[in-house]
MARNU-114979 format. One record per residue: residue in three letters; x, y, z of N, C-alpha, C in turn. Coordinates in steps of 0.02 Angstrom, whole numbers, padded with zeros to 5 digits, always signed. Example, Ala and Ser with C-alpha at 12.3 -4.5 7.8 and 13.67 -1.06 7.14 Angstrom:
// MARNU-114979
ALA+00660-00284+00390+00615-00225+00390+00660-00165+00390;SER+00642-00112+00354+00684-00053+00357+00645+00002+00394;
This chain:
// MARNU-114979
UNK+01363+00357-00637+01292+00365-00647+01254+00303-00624;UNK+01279+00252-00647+01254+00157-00625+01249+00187-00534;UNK+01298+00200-00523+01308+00203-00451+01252+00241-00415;UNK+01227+00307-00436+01195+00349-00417+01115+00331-00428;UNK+01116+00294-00480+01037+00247-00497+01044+00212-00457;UNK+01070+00157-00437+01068+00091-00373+01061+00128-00317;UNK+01071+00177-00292+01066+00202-00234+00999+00242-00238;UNK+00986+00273-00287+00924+00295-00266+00866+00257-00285;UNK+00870+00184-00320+00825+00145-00331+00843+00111-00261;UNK+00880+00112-00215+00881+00069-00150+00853+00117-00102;UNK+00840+00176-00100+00809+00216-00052+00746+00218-00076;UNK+00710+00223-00138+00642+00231-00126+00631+00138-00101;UNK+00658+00097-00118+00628+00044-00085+00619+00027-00023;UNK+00687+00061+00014+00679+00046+00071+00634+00112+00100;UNK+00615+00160+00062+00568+00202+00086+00492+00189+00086;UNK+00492+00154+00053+00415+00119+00027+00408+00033+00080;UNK+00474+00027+00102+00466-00044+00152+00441-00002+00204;UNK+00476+00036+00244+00453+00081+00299+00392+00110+00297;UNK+00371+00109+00246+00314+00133+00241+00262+00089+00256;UNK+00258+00019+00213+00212-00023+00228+00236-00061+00292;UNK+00290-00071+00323+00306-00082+00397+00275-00061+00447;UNK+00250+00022+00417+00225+00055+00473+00139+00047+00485;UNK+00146+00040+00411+00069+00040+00412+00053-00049+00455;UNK+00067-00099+00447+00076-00156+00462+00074-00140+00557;UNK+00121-00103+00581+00132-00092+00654+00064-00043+00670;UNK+00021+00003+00642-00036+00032+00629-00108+00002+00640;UNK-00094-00077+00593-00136-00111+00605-00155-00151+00688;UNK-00082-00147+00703-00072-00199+00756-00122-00140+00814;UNK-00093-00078+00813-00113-00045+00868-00188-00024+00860;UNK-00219-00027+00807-00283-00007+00799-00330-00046+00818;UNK-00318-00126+00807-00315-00187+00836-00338-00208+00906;UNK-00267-00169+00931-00266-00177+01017-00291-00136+01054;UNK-00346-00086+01024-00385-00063+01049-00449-00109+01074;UNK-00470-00141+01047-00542-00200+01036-00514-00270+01088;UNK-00463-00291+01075-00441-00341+01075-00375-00351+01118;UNK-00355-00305+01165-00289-00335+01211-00313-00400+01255;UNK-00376-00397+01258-00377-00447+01323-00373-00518+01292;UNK-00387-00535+01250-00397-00597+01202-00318-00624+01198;UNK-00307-00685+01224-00249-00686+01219-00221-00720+01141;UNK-00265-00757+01093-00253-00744+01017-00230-00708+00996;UNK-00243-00647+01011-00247-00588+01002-00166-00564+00998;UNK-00150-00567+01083-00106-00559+01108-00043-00596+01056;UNK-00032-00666+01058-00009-00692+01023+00017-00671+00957;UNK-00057-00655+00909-00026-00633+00875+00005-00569+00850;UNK-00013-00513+00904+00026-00473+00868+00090-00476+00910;UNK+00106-00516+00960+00164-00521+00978+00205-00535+00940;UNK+00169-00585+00886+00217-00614+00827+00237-00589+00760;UNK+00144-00519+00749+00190-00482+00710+00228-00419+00701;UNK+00227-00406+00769+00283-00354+00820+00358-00373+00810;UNK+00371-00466+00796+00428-00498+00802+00454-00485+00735;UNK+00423-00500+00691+00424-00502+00624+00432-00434+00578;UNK+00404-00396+00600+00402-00336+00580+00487-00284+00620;UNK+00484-00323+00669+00567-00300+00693+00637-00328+00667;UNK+00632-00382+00635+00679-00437+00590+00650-00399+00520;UNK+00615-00358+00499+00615-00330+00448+00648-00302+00456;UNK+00644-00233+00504+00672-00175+00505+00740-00158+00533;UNK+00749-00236+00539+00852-00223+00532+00849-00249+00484;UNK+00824-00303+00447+00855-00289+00379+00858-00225+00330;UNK+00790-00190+00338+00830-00125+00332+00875-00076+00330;UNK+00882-00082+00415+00956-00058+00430+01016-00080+00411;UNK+01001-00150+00397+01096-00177+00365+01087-00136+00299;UNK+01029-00148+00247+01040-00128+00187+01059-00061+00194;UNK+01046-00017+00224+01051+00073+00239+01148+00059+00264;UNK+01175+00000+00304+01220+00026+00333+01283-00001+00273;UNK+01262-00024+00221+01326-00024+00177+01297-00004+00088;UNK+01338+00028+00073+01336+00046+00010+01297+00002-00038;UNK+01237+00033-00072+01196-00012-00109+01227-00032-00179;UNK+01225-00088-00209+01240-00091-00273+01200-00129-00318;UNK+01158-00127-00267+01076-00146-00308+01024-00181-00250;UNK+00996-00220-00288+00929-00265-00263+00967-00321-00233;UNK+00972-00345-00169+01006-00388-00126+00945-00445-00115;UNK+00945-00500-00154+00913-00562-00194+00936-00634-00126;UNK+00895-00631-00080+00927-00695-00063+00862-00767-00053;UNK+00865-00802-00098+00821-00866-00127+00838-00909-00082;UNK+00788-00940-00048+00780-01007-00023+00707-01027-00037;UNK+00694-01107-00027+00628-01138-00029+00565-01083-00002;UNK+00524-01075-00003+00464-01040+00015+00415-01085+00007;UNK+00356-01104+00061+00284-01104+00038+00239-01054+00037;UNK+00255-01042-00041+00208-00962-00061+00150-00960-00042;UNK+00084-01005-00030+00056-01005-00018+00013-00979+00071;UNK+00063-01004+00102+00070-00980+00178+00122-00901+00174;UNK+00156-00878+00129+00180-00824+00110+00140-00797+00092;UNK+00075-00787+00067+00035-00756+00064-00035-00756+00080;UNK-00029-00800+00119-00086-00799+00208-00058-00731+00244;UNK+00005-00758+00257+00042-00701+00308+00056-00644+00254;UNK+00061-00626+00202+00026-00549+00188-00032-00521+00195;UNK-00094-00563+00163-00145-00559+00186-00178-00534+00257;UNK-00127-00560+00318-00138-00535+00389-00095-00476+00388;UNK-00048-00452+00354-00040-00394+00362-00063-00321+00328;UNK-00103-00318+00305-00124-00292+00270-00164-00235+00303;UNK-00160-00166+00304-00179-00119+00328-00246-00121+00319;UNK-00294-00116+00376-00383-00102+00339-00393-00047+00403;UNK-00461-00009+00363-00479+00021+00406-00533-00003+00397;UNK-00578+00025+00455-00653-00011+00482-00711+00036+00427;UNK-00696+00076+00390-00733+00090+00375-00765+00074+00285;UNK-00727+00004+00295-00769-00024+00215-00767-00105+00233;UNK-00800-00126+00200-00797-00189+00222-00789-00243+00143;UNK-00705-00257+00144-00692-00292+00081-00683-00376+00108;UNK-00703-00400+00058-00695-00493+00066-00642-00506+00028;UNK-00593-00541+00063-00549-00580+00044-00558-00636+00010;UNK-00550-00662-00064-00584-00741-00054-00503-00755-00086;UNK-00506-00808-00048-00436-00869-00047-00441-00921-00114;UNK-00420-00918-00162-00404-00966-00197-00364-01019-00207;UNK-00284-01004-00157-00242-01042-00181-00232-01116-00158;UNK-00206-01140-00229-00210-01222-00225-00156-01238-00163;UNK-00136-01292-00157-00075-01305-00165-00023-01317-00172;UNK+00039-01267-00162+00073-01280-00233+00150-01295-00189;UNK+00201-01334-00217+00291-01330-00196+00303-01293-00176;UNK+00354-01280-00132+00399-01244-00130+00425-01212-00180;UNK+00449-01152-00171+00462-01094-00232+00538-01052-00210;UNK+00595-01052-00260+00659-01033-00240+00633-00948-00231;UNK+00625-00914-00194+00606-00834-00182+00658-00827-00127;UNK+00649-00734-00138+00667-00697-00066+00603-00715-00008;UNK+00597-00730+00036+00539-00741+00069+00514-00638+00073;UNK+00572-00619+00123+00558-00540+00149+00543-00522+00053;UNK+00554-00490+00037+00555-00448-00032+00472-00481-00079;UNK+00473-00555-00065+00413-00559-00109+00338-00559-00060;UNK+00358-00546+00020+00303-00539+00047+00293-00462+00046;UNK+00343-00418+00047+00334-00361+00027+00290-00341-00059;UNK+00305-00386-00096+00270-00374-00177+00201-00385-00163;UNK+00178-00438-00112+00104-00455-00119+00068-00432-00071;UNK+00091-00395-00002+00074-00344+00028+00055-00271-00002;UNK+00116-00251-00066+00087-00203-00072+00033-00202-00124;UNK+00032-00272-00166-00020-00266-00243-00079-00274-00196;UNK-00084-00301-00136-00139-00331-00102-00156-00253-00057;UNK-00114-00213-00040-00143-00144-00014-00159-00122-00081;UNK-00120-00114-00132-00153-00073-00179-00222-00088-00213;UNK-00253-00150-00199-00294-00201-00221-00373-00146-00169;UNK-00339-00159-00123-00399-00130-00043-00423-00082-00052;UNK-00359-00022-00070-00364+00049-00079-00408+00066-00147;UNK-00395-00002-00187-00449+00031-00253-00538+00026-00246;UNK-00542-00034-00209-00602-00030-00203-00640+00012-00157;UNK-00710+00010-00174-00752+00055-00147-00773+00031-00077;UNK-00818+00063-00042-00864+00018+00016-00879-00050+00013;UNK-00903-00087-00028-00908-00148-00032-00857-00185-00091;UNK-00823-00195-00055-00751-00222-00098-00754-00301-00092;UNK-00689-00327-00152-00722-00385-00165-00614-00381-00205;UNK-00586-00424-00133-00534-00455-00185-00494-00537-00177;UNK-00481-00542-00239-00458-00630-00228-00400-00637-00256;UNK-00379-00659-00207-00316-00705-00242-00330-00761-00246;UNK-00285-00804-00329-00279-00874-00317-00204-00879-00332;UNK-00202-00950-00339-00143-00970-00365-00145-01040-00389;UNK-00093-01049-00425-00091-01135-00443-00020-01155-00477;UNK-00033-01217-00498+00034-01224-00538+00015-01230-00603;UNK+00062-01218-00656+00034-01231-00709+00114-01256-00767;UNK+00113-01307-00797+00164-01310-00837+00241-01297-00806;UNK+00242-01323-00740+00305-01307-00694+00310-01232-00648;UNK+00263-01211-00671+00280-01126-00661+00204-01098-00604;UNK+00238-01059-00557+00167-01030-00537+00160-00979-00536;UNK+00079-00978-00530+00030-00923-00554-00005-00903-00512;UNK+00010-00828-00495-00017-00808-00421-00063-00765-00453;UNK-00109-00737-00439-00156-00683-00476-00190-00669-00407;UNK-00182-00569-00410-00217-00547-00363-00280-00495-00420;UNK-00332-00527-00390-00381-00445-00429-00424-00421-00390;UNK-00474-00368-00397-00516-00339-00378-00562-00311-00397;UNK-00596-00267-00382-00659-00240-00388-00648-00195-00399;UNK-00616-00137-00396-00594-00068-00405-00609-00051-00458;UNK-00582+00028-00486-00617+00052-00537-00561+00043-00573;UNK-00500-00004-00551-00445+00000-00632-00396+00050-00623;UNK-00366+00034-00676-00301+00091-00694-00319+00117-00743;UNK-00325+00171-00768-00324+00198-00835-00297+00200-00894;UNK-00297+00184-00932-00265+00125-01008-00211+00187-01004;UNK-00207+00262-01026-00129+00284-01036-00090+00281-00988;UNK-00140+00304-00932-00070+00269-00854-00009+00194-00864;UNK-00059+00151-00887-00022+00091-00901-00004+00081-00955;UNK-00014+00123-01006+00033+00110-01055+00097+00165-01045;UNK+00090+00217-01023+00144+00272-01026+00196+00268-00945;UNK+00162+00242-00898+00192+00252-00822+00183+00219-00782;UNK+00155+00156-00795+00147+00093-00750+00227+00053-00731;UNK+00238+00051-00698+00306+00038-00678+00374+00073-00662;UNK+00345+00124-00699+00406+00195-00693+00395+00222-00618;UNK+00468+00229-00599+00455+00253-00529+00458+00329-00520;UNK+00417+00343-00472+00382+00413-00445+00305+00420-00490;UNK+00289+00379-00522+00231+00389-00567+00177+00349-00534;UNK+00111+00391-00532+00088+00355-00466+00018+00386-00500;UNK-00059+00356-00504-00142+00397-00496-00165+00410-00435;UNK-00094+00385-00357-00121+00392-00289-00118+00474-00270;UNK-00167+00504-00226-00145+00582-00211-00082+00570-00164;UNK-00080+00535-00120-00031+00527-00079+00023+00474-00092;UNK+00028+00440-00149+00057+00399-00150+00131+00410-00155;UNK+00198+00356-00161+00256+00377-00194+00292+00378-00274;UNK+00221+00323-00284+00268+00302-00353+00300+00246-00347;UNK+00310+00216-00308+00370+00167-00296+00350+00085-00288;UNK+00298+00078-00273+00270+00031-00265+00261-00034-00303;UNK+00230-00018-00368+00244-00057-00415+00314-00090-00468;UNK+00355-00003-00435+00408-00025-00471+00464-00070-00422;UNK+00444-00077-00362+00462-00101-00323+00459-00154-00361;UNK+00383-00180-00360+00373-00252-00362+00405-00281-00424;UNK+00391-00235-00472+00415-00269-00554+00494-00281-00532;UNK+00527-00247-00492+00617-00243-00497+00639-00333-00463;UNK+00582-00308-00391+00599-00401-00354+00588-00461-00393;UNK+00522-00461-00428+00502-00513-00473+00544-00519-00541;UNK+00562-00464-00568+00609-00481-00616+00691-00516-00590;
């Protein structure tokens, strides 16, 4: 049974990476409509064409051997530039116009997965976009505090609904998105724990 949970808690994740992968490669091309000639431009989505392909074999290794859970690998991080570069990946469409405001201090190096926790703040930071309305309004900060840091993403949106989060916030397949999977959050709670 252990066995049959690890495996299907390793497919919706890696179903929910592909997902925001794609959307990420989405951005790039929607992008390069406005903007091929600019060679900034160029640059960068060359780089996150690169990046987004070193994702998606890690994917594939995890798909090509038997899962037995959440595959955890920690080195130094500057979270802070870890979540610049979510921030640029982040799916938008042109038709709302949300402000980003930047708070973070900063802060050490942090023992993380780099891949897995840019995936957690990509997706709280899509789910952040998707809540708000036409004139959206979201911030992250961060800092240190008492040895420990403190990343906080919020927004403007209309919220979660108090029994959602008390009865199904974290449970996976439980979702207030019409299209959503469910998986998202519980993604995030599984990496961070």
């Amino acid at each position: 049974v252990k066995e049959v949970e690890a495996f299907s808690n390793m497919s919706s994740f890696i179903m929910h990476d592909l997902k925001n992968l794609t959307n990420s490669l989405s951005l790039v091309s929607q992008n390069a409509r406005h903007n091929m000639d600019n060679p900034e431009f160029q640059q960068d989505a060359v780089n996150t064409i690169n990046s987004i392909v070193k994702r998606m074999k890690g994917v594939i290794d995890k798909l090509s051997s038997v899962p037995k859970g959440l595959d955890i690998k920690k080195t130094p991080v500057d979270i802070k530039g870890l979540i610049h570069n979510s921030i640029q990946k982040m799916p938008a469409s042109g038709s709302k116009n949300v402000v980003i405001i930047n708070e973070l201090e900063t802060m050490p190096p942090v023992d993380i997965d780099p891949d897995a926790m840019e995936m957690v703040f990509l997706n709280i930071l899509t789910n952040a976009y998707e809540a708000v309305k036409d004139e959206g309004r979201i911030k992250v900060s961060g800092r240190m505090d008492s040895g420990s840091v403190i990343v906080t993403i919020s927004d403007n949106g209309g919220g979660i609904p108090r029994e959602f989060i008390e009865n199904s916030l974290f449970k996976p397949f439980k979702t207030t998105k019409k299209s959503g999977l469910g998986i998202g959050l519980f993604q995030c709670k599984t990496v961070v724990e």
